[in-house]
ZAMARGU-4260 file (C-alpha; in steps of 0.2 Angstrom, whole numbers, plus 5000, padded with zeros to 4 digits):
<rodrens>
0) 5000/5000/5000 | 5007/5015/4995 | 5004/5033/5004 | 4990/5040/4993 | 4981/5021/4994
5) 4982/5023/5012 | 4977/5039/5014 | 4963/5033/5006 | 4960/5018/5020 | 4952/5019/5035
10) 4970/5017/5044 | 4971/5036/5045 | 4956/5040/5055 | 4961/5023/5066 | 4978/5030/5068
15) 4972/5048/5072 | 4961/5040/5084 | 4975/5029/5096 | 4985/5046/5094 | 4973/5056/5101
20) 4971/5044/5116 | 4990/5043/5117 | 4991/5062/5119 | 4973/5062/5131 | 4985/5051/5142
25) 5002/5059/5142 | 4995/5078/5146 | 4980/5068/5160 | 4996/5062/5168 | 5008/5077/5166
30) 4995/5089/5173 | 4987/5080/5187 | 5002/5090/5198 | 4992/5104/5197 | 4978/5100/5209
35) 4993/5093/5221 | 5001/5109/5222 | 4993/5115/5241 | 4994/5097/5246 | 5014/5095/5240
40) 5019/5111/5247 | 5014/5107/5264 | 5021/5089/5262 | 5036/5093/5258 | 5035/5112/5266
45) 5042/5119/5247 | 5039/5134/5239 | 5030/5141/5226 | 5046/5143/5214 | 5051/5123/5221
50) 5034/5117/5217 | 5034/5127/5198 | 5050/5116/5194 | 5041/5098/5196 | 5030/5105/5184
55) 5044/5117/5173 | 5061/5108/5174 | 5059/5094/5179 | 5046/5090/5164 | 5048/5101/5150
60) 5069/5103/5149 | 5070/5087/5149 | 5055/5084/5139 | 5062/5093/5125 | 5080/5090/5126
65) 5077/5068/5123 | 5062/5074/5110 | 5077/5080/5097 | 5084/5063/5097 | 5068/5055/5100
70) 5062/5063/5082 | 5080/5057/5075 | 5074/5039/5078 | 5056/5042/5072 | 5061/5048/5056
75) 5070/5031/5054 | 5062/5018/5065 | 5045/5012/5066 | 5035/5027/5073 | 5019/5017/5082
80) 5034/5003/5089 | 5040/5020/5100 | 5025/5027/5103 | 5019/5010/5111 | 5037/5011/5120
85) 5036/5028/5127 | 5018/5026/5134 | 5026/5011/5143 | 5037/5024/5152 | 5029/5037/5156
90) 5013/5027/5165 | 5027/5018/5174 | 5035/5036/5180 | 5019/5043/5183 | 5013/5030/5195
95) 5031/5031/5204 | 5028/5049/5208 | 5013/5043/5221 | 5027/5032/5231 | 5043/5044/5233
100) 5045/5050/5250 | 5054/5065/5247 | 5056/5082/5236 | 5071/5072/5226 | 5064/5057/5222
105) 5047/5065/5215 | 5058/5076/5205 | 5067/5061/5197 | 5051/5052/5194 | 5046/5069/5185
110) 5059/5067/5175 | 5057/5050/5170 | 5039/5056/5165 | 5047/5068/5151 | 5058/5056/5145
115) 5043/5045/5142 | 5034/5057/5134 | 5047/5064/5121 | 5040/5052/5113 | 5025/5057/5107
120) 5023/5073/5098 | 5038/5071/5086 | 5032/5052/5079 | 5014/5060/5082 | 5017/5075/5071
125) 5026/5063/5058 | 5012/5051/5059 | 4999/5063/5053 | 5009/5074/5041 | 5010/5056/5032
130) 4993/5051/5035 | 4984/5067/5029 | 4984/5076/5015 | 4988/5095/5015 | 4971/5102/5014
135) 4964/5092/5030 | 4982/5092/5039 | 4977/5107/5049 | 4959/5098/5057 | 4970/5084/5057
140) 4983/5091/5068 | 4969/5100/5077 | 4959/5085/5082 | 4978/5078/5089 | 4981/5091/5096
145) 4962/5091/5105 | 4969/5076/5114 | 4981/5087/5125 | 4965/5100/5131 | 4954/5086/5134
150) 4968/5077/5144 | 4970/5093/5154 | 4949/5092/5158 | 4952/5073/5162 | 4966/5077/5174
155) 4956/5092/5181 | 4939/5086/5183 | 4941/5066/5186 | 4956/5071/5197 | 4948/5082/5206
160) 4934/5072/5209 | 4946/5056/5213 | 4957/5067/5227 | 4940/5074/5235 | 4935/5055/5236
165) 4954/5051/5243 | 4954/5063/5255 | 4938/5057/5261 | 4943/5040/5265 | 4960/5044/5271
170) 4973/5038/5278 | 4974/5025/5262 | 4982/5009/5264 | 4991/4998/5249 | 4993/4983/5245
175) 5014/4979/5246 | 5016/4998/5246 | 5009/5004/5264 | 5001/5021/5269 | 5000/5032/5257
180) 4996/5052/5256 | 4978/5055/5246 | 4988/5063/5229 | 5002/5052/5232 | 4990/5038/5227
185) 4979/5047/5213 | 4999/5046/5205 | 4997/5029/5206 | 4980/5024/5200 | 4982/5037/5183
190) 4998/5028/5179 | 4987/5012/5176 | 4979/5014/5160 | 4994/5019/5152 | 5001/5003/5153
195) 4986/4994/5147 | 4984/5006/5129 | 5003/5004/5125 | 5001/4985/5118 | 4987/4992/5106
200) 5000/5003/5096 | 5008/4985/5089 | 4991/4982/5081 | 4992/4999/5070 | 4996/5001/5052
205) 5010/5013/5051 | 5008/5026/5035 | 5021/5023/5022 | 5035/5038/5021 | 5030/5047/5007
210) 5048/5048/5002 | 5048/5030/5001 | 5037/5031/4986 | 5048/5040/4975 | 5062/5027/4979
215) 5072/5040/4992 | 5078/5034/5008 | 5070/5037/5027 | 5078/5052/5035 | 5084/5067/5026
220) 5103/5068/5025 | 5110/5080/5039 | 5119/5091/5026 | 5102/5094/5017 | 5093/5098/5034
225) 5105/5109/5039 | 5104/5120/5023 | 5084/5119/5025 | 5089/5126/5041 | 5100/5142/5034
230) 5087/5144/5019 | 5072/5147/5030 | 5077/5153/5048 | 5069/5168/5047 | 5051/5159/5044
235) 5057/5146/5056 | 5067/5155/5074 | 5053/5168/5076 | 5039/5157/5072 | 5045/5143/5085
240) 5048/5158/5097 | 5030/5164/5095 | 5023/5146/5098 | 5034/5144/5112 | 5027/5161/5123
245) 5008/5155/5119 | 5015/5139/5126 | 5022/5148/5141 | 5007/5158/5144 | 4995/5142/5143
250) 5009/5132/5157 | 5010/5146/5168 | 4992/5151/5170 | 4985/5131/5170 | 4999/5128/5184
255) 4994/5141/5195 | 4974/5141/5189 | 4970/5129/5206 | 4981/5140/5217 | 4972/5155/5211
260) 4953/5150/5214 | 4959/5143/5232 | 4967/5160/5236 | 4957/5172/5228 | 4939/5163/5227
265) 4941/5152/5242 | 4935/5138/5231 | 4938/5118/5236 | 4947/5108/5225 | 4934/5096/5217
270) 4923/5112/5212 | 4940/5121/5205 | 4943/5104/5194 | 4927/5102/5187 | 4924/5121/5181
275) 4945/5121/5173 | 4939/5105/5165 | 4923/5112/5158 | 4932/5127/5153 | 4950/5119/5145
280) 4935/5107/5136 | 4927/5123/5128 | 4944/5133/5125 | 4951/5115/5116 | 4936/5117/5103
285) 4938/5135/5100 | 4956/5135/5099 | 4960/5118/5090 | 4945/5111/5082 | 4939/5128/5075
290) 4954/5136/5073 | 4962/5122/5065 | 4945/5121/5053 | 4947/5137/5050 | 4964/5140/5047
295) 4963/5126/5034 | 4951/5137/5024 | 4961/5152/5026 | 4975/5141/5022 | 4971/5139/5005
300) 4975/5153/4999 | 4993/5152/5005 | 5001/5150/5022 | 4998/5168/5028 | 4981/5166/5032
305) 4986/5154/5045 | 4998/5164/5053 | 4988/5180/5052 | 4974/5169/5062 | 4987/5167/5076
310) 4991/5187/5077 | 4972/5191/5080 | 4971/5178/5094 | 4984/5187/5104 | 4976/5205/5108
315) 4961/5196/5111 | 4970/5186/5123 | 4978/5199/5132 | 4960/5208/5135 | 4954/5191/5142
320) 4969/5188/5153 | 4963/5206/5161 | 4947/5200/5162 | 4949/5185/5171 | 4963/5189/5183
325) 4955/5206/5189 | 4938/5201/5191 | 4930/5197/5210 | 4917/5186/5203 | 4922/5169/5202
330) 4907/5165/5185 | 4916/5179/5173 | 4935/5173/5179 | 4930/5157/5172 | 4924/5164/5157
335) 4939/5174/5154 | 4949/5160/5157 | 4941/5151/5146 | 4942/5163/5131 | 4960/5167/5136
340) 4963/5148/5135 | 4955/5146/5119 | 4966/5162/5112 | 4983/5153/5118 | 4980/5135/5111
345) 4972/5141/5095 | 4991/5145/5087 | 4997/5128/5093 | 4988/5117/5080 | 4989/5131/5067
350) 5006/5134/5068 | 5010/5115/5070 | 4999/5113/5052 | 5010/5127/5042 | 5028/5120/5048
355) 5024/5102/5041 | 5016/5114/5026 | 5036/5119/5022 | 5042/5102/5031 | 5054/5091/5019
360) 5051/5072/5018 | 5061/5064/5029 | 5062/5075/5041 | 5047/5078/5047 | 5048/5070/5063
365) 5065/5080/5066 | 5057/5096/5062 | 5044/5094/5074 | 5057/5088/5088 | 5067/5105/5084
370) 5050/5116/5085 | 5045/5106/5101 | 5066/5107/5108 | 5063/5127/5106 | 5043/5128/5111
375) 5049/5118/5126 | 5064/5127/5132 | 5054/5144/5132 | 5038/5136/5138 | 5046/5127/5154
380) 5050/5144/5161 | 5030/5149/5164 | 5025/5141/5179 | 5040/5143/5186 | 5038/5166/5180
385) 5023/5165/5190 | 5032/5159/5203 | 5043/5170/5207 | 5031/5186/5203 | 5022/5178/5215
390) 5036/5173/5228 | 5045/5190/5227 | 5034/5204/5220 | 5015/5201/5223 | 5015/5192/5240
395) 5000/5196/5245 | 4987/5181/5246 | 4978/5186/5230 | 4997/5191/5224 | 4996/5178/5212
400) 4979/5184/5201 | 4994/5197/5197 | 5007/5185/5193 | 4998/5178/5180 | 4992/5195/5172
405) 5009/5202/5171 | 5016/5187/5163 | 4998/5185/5150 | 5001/5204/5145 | 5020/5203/5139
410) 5016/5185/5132 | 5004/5190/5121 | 5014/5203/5114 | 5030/5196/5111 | 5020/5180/5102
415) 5008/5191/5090 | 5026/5202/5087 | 5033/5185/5081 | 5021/5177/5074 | 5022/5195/5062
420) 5041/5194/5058 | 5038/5176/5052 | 5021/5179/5040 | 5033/5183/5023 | 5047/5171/5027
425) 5037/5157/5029 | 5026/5162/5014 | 5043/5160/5006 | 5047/5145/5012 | 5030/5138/5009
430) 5032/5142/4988 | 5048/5133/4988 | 5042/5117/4995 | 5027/5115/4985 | 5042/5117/4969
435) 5052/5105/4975 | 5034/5093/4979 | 5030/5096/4965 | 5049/5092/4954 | 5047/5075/4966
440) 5030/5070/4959 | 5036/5072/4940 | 5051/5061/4943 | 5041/5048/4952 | 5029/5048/4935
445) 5042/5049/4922 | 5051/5033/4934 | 5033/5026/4933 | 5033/5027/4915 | 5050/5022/4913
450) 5047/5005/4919 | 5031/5002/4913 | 5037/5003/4894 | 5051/4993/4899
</rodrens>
C-alpha cells in the first residue's frame, strides 16, 4: 500500500484516533500535579518557585532536550513501535511519583515522566503529516492536538473528583506499598491505564513515508537539513519563538489556575477541577477544532492566512487575561479564562499545520522535535515566572491573580510580534516546498513510466 492508497483507508482515521488517546493520556498524567500543588507544598513544606519546577524543569527541559533525538529515531524507525514504547514509560514514572518519600525522588520520577513522553509529539506529528493530505492536515493536527485539552479536563475534573474521594477515606492503605498520602495515590492509580493502551499501538498500520514512494531513503541527510535550516530561519526561529510564549502563557496560568481560585475565590478543589475542565474542554474546541478548521480554509490561499489567524488571537488574549485575573466574581473569571485559553491554544495546532506545510520528507519528525526542543525550552520557564512574581513581587494572598496577568500581557505581545516577523518568510518558504513537491512527483511519474514501457 502506497501513501496516497492509504490515505485513502480507513487506517488514517484509526491512527488519528489511538494518537489522540495517546496524547489524552500523556498531558492527564503530566498535569494531574496541578491540583497537588497545596497538598505537595505542605508535604514537603516547598515553595511556590520549588513546586513550579516539578511541573517546569523537571518535565519540560527534559521533555524537550530527549524529543530531538527521539524525532531522529522516528524519522528512521518504526513510529507506532516507539509510541507503544514511550507510553510504557511514562505510566510507569507517573505511578512512581505517588510512592517517593521526598522532594528528590518526586523530581526524578518527574523526570522519568518527560523522558517518556518525548516520545509522542515528534512520531505523532510525523504520523499525521504522512497520514493526511495537505488540505485536511490542519483539522487533522487539530483534532491531535484536541487530545492534549481534553487530557488537561480529564486530569482536572476526574482528578479532582478522585482526590475529594481520597481525601475522604483517608489515611489509604496499599497493597505491598503501605500508607499512602491521598495525591500520592491518585499518582498511582492514573499511571494504570497507560500501561494497558501501549500493547494496542503494535496492532496499527503505520503510514508509508512518502519519500519511500519516490524510491528515496527514510531520514533526510544531515547536510540537506542543515541547509533547509539556513534557507528558512527567518520563517522558522521567530515562528518557534511565537509558539513557544503562547505555550508559556497556557503552562503558567493552567499551573497556577488551582492556586488561584483557592486564594482568591476560596474555592475547594473538586469544584475548581470540574469548572478548569469544563472550561479547557470549551477553549480545546475553539482554539483547536475551530481554529484548525478554519485556518485550513484560510489556508488555502497560502500560508499567511494561518499565521495572520494566530496574530488576531493574541490581543484578544491579552484583554481576556485582564478580564479573568481582575475580576472578584468567580462565574466571569471562568469565562475569561476560558476565552483566554482558547486564544493561547488556537496557534498551537495552526502553527503545527503550516511547519509540516514547508516540512521536507524525511524530516518531518525531526522538524517537529526541533519546534517542540525550542517551544519547550521557552515554555518550561512559565510556571516557574509565575512563581517567582508571586514569591518576590505580589506576595499578598491574592498576589498571584497578578502574577499571572503580568506574565499573559508581555506574552501575548511578544507572540503576536513574532508570529508577524515570520508571515513573509514562511510564505517563502512555503512556495519553495510545493516546487520542490512538486519536481518530486514528476520524477516519480516519468520513473513510473519508465518501467512500465520497459
Amino acid at each position: 500500500m502506497n501513501s496516497a492508497q492509504y490515505k485513502r483507508s480507513k487506517w488514517p482515521w484509526f491512527m488519528l484516533g489511538m494518537l489522540f488517546i495517546a496524547y489524552n493520556l500523556s498531558v492527564t498524567d503530566r498535569s494531574i500535579i496541578v491540583l497537588m500543588i497545596e497538598p505537595m507544598k505542605a508535604h514537603f513544606q516547598a515553595t511556590d518557585t520549588q513546586i513550579s519546577y516539578l511541573h517546569g524543569f523537571a518535565f519540560l527541559v527534559i521533555y524537550s532536550l530527549v524529543g530531538l533525538p527521539m524525532g531522529l529515531l522516528a524519522d528512521r524507525l518504526s513510529r507506532k513501535h516507539l509510541v507503544g514504547g514511550g507510553i510504557a514509560i511514562w505510566s510507569l514514572m507517573t505511578a512512581l511519583c505517588g510512592v517517593t518519600n521526598s522532594y528528590s525522588q518526586l523530581f526524578a520520577a518527574r523526570v522519568g515522566v518527560g523522558i517518556g513522553e518525548a516520545v509522542l509529539s515528534p512520531a505523532a506529528h510525523s504520523l499525521i503529516a504522512n497520514s493526511f493530505s495537505r488540505k485536511h492536515l490542519g483539522l487533522a493536527v487539530g483534532v491531535f492536538s484536541m487530545g492534549g485539552i481534553t487530557g488537561v479536563a480529564v486530569a482536572m475534573i476526574g482528578g479532582g473528583q478522585l482526590l475529594a474521594a481520597l481525601t475522604v477515606n483517608a489515611p489509604i492503605i496499599l497493597p505491598w506499598i503501605g500508607q499512602v498520602e491521598p495525591w500520592q495515590a491518585a499518582f498511582i492509580l492514573l499511571g494504570l491505564p497507560g500501561l494497558a493502551i501501549a500493547p494496542l499501538f503494535l496492532l496499527l498500520r503505520e503510514p508509508p513515508r512518502e519519500a519511500a514512494d519516490t524510491g528515496r531513503p527514510s531520514g533526510l541527510p544531515k547536510a540537506e537539513l542543515v541547509a533547509f535550516y539556513r534557507s528558512h530561519w527567518r520563517a522558522l526561529l521567530p515562528h518557534h519563538l511565537a509558539i513557544g510564549c503562547t505555550h508559556l502563557m497556557m503552562l503558567g496560568s493552567i499551573t497556577w489556575i488551582t492556586p488561584y481560585f483557592m486564594r482568591v475565590h476560596s474555592w475547594p478543589v473538586d469544584r475548581i477541577g470540574l469548572w478548569i475542565g469544563v472550561a479547557n474542554i470549551a477553549a480545546g474546541l475553539a482554539g483547536f477544532l475551530f481554529g484548525g478548521a478554519l485556518s485550513d480554509r484560510l489556508g488555502r490561499k497560502g500560508v499567511r492566512g494561518r499565521l495572520h489567524l494566530c496574530v488576531a488571537a493574541m490581543p484578544i488574549g491579552a484583554l481576556s487575561a485582564g478580564l479573568f485575573t481582575l475580576t472578584d466574581s468567580p462565574a466571569v473569571a471562568i469565562a475569561g479564562f476560558t476565552l483566554f485559553l482558547a486564544c493561547v491554544l488556537l496557534p498551537y495546532g495552526v502553527a503545527s499545520a503550516a511547519l509540516q506545510d514547508i516540512a521536507p520528507e524525511g524530516a518531518r519528525a525531526t522538524l517537529a522535535a526541533i519546534f517542540l526542543l525550542v517551544v519547550s525550552l521557552v515554555s518550561s520557564s512559565g510556571p516557574t515566572f509565575v512563581a517567582i512574581l508571586s514569591d518576590f513581587q505580589f506576595t499578598a494572598q491574592e498576589g498571584v491573580r497578578y502574577s499571572l496577568l503580568t506574565v499573559a500581557l508581555i506574552g501575548t505581545t511578544l507572540a503576536g510580534l513574532l508570529f508577524l516577523l515570520s508571515v513573509r518568510p514562511f510564505e517563502h518558504a512555503s512556495k519553495a516546498s510545493i516546487r520542490t513537491l512538486g519536481e518530486s512527483s514528476s520524477t516519480q511519474n516519468f520513473s513510473e513510466l519508465k518501467a512500465a514501457s520497459n
